[in-house]
PDB file as gemmi writes it, atoms N, CA and C in Angstrom:
CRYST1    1.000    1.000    1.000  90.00  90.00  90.00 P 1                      
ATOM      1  N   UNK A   1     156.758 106.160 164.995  1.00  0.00           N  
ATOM      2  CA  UNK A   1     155.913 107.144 165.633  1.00  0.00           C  
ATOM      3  C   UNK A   1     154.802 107.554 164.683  1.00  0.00           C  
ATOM      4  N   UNK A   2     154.101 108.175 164.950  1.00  0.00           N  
ATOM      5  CA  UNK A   2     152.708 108.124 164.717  1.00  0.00           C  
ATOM      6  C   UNK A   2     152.555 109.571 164.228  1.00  0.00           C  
ATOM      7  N   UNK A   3     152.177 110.088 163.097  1.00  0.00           N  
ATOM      8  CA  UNK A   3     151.973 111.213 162.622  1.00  0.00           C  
ATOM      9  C   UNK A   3     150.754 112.460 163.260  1.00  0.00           C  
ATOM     10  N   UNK A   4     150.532 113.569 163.899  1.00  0.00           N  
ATOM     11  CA  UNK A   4     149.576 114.115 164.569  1.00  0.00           C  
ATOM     12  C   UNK A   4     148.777 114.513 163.461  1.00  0.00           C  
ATOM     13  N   UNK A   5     147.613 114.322 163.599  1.00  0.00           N  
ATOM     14  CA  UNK A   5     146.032 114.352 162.564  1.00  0.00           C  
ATOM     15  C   UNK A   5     145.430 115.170 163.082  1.00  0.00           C  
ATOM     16  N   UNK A   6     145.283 116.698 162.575  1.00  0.00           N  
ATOM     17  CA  UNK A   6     143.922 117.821 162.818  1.00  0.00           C  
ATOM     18  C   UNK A   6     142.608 117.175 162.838  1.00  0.00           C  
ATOM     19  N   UNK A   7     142.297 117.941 163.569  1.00  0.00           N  
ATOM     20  CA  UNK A   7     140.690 117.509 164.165  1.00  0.00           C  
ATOM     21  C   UNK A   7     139.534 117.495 162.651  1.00  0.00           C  
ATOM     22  N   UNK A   8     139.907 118.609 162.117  1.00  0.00           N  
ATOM     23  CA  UNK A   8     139.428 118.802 160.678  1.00  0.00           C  
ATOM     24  C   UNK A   8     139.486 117.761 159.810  1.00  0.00           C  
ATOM     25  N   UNK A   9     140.662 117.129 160.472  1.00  0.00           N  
ATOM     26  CA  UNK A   9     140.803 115.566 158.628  1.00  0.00           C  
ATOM     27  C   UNK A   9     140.029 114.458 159.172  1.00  0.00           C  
ATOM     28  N   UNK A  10     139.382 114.835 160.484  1.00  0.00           N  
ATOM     29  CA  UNK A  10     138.259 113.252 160.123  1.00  0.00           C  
ATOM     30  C   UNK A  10     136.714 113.707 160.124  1.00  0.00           C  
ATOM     31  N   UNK A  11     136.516 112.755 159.296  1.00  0.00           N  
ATOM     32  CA  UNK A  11     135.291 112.930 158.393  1.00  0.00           C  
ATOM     33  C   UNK A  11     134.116 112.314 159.386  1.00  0.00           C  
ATOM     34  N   UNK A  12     132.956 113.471 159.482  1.00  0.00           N  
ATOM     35  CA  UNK A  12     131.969 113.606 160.283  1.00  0.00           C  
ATOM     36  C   UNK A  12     131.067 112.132 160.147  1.00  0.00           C  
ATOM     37  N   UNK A  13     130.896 111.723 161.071  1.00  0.00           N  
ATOM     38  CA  UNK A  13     129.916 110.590 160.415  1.00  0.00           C  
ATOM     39  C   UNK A  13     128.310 110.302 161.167  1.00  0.00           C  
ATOM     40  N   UNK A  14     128.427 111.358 162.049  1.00  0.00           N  
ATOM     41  CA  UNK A  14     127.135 111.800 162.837  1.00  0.00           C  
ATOM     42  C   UNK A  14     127.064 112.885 163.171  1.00  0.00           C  
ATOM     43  N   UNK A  15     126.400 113.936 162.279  1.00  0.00           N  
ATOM     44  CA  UNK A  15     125.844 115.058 163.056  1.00  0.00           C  
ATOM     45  C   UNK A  15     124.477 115.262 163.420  1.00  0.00           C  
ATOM     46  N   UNK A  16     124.167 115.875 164.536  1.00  0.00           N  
ATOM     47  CA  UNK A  16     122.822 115.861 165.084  1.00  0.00           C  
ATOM     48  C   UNK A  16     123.074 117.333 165.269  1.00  0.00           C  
ATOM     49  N   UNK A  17     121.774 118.119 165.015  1.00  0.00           N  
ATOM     50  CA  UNK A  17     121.500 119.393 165.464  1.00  0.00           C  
ATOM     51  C   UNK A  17     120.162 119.501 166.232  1.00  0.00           C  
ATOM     52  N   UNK A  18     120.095 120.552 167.322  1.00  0.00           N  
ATOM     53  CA  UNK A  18     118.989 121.287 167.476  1.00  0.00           C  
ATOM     54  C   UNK A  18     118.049 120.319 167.758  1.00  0.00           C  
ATOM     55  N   UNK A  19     118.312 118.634 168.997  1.00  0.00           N  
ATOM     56  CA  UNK A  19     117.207 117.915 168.841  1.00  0.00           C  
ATOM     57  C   UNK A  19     116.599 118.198 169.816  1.00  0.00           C  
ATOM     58  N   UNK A  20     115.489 117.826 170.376  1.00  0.00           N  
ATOM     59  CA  UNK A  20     114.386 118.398 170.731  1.00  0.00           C  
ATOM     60  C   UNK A  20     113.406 116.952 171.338  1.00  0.00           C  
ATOM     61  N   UNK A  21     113.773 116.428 172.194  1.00  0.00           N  
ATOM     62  CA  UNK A  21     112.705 114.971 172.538  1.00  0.00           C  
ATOM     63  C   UNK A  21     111.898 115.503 173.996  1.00  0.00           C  
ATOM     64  N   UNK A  22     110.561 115.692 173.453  1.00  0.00           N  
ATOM     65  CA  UNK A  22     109.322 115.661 174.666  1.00  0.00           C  
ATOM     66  C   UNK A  22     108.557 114.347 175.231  1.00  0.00           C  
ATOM     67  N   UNK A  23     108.215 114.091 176.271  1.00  0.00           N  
ATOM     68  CA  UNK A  23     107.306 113.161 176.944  1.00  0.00           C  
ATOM     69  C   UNK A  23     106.324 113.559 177.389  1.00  0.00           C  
ATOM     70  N   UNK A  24     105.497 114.084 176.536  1.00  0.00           N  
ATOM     71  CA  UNK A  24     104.253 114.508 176.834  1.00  0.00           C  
ATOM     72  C   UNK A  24     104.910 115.819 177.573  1.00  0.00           C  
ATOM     73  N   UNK A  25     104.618 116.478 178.545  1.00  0.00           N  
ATOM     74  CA  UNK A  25     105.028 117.934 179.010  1.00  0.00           C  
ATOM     75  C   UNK A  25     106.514 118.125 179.536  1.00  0.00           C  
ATOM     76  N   UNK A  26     107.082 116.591 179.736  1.00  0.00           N  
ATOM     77  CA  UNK A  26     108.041 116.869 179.698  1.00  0.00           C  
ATOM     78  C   UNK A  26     109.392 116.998 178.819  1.00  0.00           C  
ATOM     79  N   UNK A  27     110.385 117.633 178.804  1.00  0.00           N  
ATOM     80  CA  UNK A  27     111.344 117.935 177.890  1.00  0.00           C  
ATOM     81  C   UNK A  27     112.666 116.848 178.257  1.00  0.00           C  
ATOM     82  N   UNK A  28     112.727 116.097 177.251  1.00  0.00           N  
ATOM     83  CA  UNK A  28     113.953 115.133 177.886  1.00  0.00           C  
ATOM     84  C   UNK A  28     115.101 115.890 177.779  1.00  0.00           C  
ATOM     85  N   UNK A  29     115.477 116.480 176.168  1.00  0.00           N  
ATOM     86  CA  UNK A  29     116.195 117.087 175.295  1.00  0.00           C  
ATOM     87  C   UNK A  29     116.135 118.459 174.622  1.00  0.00           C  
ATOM     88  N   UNK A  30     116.950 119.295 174.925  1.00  0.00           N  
ATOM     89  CA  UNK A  30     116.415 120.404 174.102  1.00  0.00           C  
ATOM     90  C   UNK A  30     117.575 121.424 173.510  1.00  0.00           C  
ATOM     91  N   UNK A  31     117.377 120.986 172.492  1.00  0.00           N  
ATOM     92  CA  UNK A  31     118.151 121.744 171.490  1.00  0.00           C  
ATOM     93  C   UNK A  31     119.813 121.500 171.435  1.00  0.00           C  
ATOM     94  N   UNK A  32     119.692 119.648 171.599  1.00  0.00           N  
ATOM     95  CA  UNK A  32     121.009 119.278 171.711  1.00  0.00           C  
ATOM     96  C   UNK A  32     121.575 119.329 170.477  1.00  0.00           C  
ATOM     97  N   UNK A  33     122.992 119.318 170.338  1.00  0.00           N  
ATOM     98  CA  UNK A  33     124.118 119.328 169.383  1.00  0.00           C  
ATOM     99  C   UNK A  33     125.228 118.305 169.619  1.00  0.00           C  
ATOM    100  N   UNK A  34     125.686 117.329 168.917  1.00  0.00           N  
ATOM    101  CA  UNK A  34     125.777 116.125 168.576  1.00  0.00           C  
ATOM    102  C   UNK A  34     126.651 116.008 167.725  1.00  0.00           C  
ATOM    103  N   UNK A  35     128.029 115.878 167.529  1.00  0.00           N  
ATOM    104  CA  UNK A  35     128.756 115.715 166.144  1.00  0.00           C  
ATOM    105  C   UNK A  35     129.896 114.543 166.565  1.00  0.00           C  
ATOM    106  N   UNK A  36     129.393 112.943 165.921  1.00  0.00           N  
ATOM    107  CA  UNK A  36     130.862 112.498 165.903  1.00  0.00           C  
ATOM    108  C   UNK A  36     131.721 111.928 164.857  1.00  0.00           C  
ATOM    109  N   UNK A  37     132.732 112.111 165.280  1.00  0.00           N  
ATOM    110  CA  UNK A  37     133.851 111.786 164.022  1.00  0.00           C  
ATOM    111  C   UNK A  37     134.278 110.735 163.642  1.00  0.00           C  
ATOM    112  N   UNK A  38     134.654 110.382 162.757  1.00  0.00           N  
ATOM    113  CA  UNK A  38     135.385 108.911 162.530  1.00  0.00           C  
ATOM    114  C   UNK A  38     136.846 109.061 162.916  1.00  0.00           C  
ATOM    115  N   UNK A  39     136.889 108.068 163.540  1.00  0.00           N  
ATOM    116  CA  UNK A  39     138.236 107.611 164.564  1.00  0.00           C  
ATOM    117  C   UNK A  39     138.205 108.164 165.549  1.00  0.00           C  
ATOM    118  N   UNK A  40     137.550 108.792 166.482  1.00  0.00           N  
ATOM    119  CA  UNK A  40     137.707 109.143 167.520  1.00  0.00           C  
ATOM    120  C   UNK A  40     136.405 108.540 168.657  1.00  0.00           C  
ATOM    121  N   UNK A  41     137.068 108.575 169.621  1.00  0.00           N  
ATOM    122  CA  UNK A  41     136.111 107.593 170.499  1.00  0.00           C  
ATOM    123  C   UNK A  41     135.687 108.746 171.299  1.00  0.00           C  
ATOM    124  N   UNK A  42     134.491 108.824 172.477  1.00  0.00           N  
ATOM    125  CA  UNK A  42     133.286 109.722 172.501  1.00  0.00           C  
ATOM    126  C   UNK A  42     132.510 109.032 174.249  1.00  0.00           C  
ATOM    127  N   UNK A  43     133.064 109.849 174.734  1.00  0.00           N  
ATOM    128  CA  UNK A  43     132.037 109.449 176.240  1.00  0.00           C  
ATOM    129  C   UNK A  43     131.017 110.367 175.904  1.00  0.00           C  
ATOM    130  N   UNK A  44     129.528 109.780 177.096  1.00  0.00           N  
ATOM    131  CA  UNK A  44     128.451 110.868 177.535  1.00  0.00           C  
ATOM    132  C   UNK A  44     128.666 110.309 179.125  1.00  0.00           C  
ATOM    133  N   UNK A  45     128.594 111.304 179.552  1.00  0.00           N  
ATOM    134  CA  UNK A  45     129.102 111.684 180.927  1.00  0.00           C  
ATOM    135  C   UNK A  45     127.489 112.421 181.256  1.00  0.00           C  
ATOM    136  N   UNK A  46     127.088 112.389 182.865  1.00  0.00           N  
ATOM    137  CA  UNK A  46     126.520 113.427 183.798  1.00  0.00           C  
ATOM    138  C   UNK A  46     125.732 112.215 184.767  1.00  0.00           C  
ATOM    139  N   UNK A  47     125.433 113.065 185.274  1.00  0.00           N  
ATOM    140  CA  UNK A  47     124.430 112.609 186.452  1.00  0.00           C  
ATOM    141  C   UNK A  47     122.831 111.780 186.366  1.00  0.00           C  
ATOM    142  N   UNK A  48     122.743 110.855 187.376  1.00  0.00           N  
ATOM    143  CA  UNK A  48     121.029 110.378 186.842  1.00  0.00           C  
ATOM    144  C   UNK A  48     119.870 111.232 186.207  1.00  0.00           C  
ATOM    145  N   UNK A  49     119.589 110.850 185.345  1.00  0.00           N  
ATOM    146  CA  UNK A  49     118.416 112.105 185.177  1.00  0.00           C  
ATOM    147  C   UNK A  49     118.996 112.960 183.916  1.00  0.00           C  
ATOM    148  N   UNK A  50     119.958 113.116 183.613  1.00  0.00           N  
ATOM    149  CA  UNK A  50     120.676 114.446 182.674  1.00  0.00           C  
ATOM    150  C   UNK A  50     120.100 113.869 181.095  1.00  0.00           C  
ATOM    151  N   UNK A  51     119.634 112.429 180.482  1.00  0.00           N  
ATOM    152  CA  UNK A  51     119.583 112.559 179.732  1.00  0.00           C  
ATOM    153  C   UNK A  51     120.323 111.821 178.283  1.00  0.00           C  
ATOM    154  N   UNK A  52     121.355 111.369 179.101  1.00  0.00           N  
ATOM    155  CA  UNK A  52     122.169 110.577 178.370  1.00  0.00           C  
ATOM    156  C   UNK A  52     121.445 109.174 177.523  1.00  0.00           C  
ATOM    157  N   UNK A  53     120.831 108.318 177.900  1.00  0.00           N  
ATOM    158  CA  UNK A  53     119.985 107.229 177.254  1.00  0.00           C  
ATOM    159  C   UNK A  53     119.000 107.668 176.632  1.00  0.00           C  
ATOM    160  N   UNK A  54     118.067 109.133 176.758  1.00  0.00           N  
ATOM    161  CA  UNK A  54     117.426 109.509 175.909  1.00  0.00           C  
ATOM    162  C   UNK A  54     117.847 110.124 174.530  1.00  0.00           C  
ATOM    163  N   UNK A  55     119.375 110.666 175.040  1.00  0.00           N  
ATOM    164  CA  UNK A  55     120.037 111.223 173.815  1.00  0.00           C  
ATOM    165  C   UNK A  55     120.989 110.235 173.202  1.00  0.00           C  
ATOM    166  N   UNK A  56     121.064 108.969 173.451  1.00  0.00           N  
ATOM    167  CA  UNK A  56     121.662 107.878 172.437  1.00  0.00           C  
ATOM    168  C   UNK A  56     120.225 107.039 172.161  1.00  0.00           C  
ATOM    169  N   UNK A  57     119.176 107.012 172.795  1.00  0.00           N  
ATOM    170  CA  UNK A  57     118.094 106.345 172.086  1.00  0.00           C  
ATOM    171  C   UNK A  57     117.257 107.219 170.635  1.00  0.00           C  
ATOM    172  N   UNK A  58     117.572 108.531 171.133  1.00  0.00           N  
ATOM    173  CA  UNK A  58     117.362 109.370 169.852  1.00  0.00           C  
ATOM    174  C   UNK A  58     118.452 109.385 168.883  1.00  0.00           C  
ATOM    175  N   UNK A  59     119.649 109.638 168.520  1.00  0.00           N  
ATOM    176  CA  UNK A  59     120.988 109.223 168.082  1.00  0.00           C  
ATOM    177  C   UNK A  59     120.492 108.177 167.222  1.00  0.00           C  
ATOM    178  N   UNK A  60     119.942 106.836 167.965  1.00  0.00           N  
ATOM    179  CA  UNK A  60     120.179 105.461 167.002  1.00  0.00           C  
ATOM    180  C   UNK A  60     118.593 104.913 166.254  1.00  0.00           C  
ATOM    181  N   UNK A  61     117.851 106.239 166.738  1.00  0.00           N  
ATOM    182  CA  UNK A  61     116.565 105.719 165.909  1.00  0.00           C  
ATOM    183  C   UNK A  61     115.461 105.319 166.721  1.00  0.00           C  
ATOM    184  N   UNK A  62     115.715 104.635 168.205  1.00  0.00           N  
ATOM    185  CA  UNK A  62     114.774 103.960 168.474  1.00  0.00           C  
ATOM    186  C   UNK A  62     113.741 105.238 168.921  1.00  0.00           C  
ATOM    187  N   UNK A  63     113.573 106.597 169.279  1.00  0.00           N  
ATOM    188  CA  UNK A  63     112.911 107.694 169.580  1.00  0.00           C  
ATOM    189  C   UNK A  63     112.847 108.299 168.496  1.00  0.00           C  
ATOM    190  N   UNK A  64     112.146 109.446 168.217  1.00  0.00           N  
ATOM    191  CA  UNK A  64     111.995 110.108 167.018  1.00  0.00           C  
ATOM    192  C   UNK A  64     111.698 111.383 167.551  1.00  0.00           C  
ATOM    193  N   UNK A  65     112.944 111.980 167.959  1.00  0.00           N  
ATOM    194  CA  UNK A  65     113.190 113.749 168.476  1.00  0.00           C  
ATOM    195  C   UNK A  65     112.759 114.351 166.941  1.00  0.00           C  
ATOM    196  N   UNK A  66     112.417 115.674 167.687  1.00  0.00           N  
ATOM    197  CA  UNK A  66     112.177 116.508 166.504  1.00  0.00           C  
ATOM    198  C   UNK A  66     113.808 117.337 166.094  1.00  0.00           C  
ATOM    199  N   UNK A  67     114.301 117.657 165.433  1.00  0.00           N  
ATOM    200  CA  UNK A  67     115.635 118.092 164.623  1.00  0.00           C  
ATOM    201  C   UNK A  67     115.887 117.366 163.317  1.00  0.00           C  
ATOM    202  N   UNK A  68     117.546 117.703 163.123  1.00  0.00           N  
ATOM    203  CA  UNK A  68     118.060 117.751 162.258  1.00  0.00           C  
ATOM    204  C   UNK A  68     119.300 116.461 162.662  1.00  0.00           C  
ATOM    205  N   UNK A  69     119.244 115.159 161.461  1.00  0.00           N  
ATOM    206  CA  UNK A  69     120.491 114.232 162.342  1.00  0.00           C  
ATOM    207  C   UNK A  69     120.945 113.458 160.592  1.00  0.00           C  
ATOM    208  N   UNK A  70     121.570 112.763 160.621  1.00  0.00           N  
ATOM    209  CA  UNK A  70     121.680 111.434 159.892  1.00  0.00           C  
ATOM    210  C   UNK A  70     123.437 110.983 160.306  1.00  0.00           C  
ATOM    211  N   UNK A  71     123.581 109.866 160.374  1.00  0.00           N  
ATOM    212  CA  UNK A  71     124.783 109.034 160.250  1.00  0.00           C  
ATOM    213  C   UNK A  71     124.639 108.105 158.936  1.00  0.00           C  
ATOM    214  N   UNK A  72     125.540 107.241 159.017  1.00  0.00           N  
ATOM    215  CA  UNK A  72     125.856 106.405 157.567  1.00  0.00           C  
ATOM    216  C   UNK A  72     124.987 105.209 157.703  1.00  0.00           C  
ATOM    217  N   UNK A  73     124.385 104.978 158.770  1.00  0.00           N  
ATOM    218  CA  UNK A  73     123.405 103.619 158.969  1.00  0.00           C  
ATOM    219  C   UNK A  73     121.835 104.232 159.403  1.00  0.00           C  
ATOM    220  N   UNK A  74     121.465 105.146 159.578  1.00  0.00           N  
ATOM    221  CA  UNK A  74     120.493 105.271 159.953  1.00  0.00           C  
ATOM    222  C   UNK A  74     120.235 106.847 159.235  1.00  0.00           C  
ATOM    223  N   UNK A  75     119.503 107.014 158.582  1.00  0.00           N  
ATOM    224  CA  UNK A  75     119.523 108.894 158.164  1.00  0.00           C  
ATOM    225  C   UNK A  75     117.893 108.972 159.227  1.00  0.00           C  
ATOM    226  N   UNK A  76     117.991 110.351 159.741  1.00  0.00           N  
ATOM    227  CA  UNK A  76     117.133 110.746 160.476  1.00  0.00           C  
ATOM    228  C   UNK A  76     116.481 112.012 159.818  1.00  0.00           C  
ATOM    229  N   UNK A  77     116.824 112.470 158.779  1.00  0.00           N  
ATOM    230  CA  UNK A  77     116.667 114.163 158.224  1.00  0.00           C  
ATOM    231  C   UNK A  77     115.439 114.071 158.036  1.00  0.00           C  
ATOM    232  N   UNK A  78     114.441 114.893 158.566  1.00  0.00           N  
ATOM    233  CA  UNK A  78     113.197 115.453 158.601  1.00  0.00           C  
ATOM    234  C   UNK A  78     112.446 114.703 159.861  1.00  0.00           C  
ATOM    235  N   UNK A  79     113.312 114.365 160.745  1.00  0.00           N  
ATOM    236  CA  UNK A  79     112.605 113.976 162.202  1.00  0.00           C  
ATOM    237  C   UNK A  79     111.323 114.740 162.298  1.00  0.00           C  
ATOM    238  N   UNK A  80     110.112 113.916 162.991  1.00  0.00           N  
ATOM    239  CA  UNK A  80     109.135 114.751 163.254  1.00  0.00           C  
ATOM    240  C   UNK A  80     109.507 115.991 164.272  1.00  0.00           C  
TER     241      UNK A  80                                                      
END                                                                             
């Protein structure tokens, strides 16, 4: 059997704060919060339109939201 592991003992390996992605007047993202962990697996869930592909295209680099982010392959800190 398998020992139970606090949420606390795995080590952050993406945090995103406070991002912020515009399209010209519109707001894709705003003021999302973002934290994932190592070993644990992670849906994005909602409806057409909510945002989800803009907030993993910002996540992996290919957009450049304004906030606060870095993971272990990509550091994002000082997004425009």
């Amino acid at each position: 059997m398998g020992s139970k592991v606090s949420e606390n003992s795995h080590k952050t390996v993406i945090p995103f704060e406070e991002i912020t992605l515009n399209f010209g007047r519109v707001t894709a993202l705003n003021h999302v919060n973002f934290t994932i962990r190592e070993g644990k697996i992670l849906a994005v869930i909602g409806p057409n339109g909510a945002g989800k592909t803009c907030a993993l295209n910002g996540f992996s680099g290919f957009y450049k939201p304004k906030g606060r982010g870095k993971n272990e392959s990509h550091d994002s800190q000082g997004i425009q």
